[in-house]
N, C-alpha and C positions, 0 to 999 in steps of 0.2 A: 504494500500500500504506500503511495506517495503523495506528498506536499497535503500532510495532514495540516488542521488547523495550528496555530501558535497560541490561540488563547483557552482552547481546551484539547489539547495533545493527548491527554491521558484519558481521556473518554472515545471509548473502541467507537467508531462508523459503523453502523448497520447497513447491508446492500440498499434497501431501501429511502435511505437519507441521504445518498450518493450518485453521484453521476457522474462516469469517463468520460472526458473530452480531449483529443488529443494524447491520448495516452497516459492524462493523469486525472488521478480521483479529486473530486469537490466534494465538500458537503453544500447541499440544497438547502439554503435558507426557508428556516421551518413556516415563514409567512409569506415571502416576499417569492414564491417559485412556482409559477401556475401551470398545471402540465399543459394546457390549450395556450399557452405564450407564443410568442411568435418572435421574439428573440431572446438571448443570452444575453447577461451579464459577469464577467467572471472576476472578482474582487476578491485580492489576495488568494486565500483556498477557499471562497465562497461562491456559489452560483445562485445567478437570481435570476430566475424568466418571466418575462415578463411583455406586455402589450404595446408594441410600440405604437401605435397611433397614437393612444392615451397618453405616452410615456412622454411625445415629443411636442402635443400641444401645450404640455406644463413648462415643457425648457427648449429653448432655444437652441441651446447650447449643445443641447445631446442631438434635434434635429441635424443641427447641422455634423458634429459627428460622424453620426451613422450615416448621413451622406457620404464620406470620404472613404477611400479605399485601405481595407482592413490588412493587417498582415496577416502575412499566409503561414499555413503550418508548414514545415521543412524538415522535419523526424522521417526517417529512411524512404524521403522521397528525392527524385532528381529537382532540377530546378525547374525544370519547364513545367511538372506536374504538380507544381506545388499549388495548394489549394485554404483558402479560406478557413478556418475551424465550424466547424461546425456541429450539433450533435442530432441524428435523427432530423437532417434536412435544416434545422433552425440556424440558423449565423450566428455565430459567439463573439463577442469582442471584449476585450481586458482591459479594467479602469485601474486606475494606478491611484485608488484612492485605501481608506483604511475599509474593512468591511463593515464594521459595527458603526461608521461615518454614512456611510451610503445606505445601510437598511436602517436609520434613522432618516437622513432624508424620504425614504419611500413611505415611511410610517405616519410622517407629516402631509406627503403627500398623496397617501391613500391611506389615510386612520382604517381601521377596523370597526369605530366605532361614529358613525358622521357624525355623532355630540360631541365628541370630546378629540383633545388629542391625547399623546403620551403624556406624562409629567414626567419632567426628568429635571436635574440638577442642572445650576448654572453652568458646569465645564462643559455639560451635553450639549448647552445651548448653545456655546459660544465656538464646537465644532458645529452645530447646524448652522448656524449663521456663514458660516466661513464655506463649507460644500455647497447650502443653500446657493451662497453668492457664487462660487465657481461654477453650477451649472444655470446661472441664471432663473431661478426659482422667487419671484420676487413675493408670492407671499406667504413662502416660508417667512425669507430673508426679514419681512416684515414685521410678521406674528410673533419670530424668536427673539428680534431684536425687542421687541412690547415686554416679551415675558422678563427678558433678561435687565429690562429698567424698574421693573418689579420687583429685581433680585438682587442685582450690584447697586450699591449707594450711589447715587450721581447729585450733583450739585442741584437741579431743580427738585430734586425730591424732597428735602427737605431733611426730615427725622429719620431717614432708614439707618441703621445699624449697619456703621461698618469697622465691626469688629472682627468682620470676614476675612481682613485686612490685617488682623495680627500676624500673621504669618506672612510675612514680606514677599516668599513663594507665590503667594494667592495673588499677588499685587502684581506681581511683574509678570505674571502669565495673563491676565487680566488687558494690561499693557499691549505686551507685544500681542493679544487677539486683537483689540481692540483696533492697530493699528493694520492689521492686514484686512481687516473687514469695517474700516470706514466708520466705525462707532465714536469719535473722540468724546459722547458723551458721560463717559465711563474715566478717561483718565484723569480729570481733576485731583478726585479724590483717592486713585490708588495713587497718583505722584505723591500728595501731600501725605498719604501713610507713610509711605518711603519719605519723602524729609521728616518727616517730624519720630522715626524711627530710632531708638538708639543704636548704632551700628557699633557703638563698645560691648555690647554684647556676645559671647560668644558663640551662642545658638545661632544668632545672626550672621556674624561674621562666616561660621563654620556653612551657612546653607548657601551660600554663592550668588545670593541673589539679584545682589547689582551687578555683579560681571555679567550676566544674562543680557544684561539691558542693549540697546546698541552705544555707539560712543557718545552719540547726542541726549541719549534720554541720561545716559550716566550725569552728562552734563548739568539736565536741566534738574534731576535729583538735587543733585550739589549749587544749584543756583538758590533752588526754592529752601532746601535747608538755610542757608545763608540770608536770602530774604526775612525767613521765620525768625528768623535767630538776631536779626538787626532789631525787628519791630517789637521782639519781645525786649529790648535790650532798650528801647526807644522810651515803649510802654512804661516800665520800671524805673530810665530817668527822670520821667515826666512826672511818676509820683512821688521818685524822691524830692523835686524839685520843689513840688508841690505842699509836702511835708514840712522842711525845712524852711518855706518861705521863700524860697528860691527863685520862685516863679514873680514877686510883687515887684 
């Protein structure tokens, strides 16, 4: 058996929950795999079949896709015979995306349930946001980005709790999402967690978290602690001054 899964390797494949393409085993995404599909998806060791008409009025981006010319299989064939993947006549094409990324996007875009969607945690969200935008799914893009203002503290919100943000981790994964999926209304306040952070700390120091950053945001880290650090310094003149008479 080959290119078993990596996030559960130790649980055996049933013939039944599998499918050869190409000469290697998949497991069949237990929602997202319709045996009446009419194309393949094959993500990391996962397959998902699925309806493309339906599939490509929601994205753009995969219409055009599946428009362009797929590579061909090449395992003990000459080259002039080499042929498209295919299983049982269906066309297979390989996304280079994560699995459990892509059968979230599907789950958004075809709930199970027309009420409701998934409820998943803000990390889930802020890969759906980021797939959503890559296949041009705009209202995912939309809905996750709603949920996920609901979730992370942002500056219009007012009273949210962000204590999410102790962990400096949170902050700077938060960041760089934010930053590949067009959100800036989220980094006010994971920057200001990072300055106002003690970074003599050694749980801090020891978690790497600013090296993460790129060179500009390390930057602007260290500008806004500096800013913080003037006003509080400003603040505290102005009452000593005030105290003392200083100020008459």
């Amino acid at each position: 058996m080959t290119n078993r899964p990596t996030d559960d390797s130790t649980v055996p494949m049933r013939d039944h929950e599998t499918v050869t393409i190409g000469g290697a085993e998949y497991r069949r995404h237990p929602t997202q795999y319709y045996e009446d599909g009419n194309f393949i998806f094959i993500v990391e060791t996962t397959a998902f079949r699925l309806f493309q008409g339906i599939l490509t009025r929601r994205s753009a981006v995969i219409k055009d896709m599946l428009g362009l010319p797929q590579p061909k299989q090449s395992d003990s064939m000459e080259e002039g015979d080499q042929q498209q993947l295919t299983l049982d006549g269906v066309p297979v094409v390989e996304l280079q995306d994560e699995a459990s990324d892509f059968a979230l996007l599907l789950d958004f875009m075809f709930p199970r349930n027309c009420l409701s969607y998934p409820t998943v945690d803000w990390r889930r969200l802020l890969k759906l946001v980021q797939i959503a935008q890559k296949y041009g799914v705009e209202d995912v893009y939309t809905l996750a980005s709603k949920r996920l203002a609901k979730t992370l503290p942002t500056v219009a919100g007012g009273g949210q709790d962000v204590s999410i943000y102790k962990d400096p981790l949170v902050a700077v994964e938060v960041i760089e999402s934010s930053r590949l999926t067009g959100l800036p209304v989220f980094l006010p306040l994971a920057f200001y967690s990072l300055s106002t952070m003690e970074w003599s700390n050694p749980d801090t120091i020891e978690s790497g978290a600013l090296a993460r950053l790129s060179a500009r945001d390390q930057v602007r880290v260290h500008q806004g602690r500096a800013s913080i650090q003037a006003e509080v310094m400003k603040k505290l003149f102005s009452r000593w001054e005030n105290s003392t008479g200083g100020g008459s």
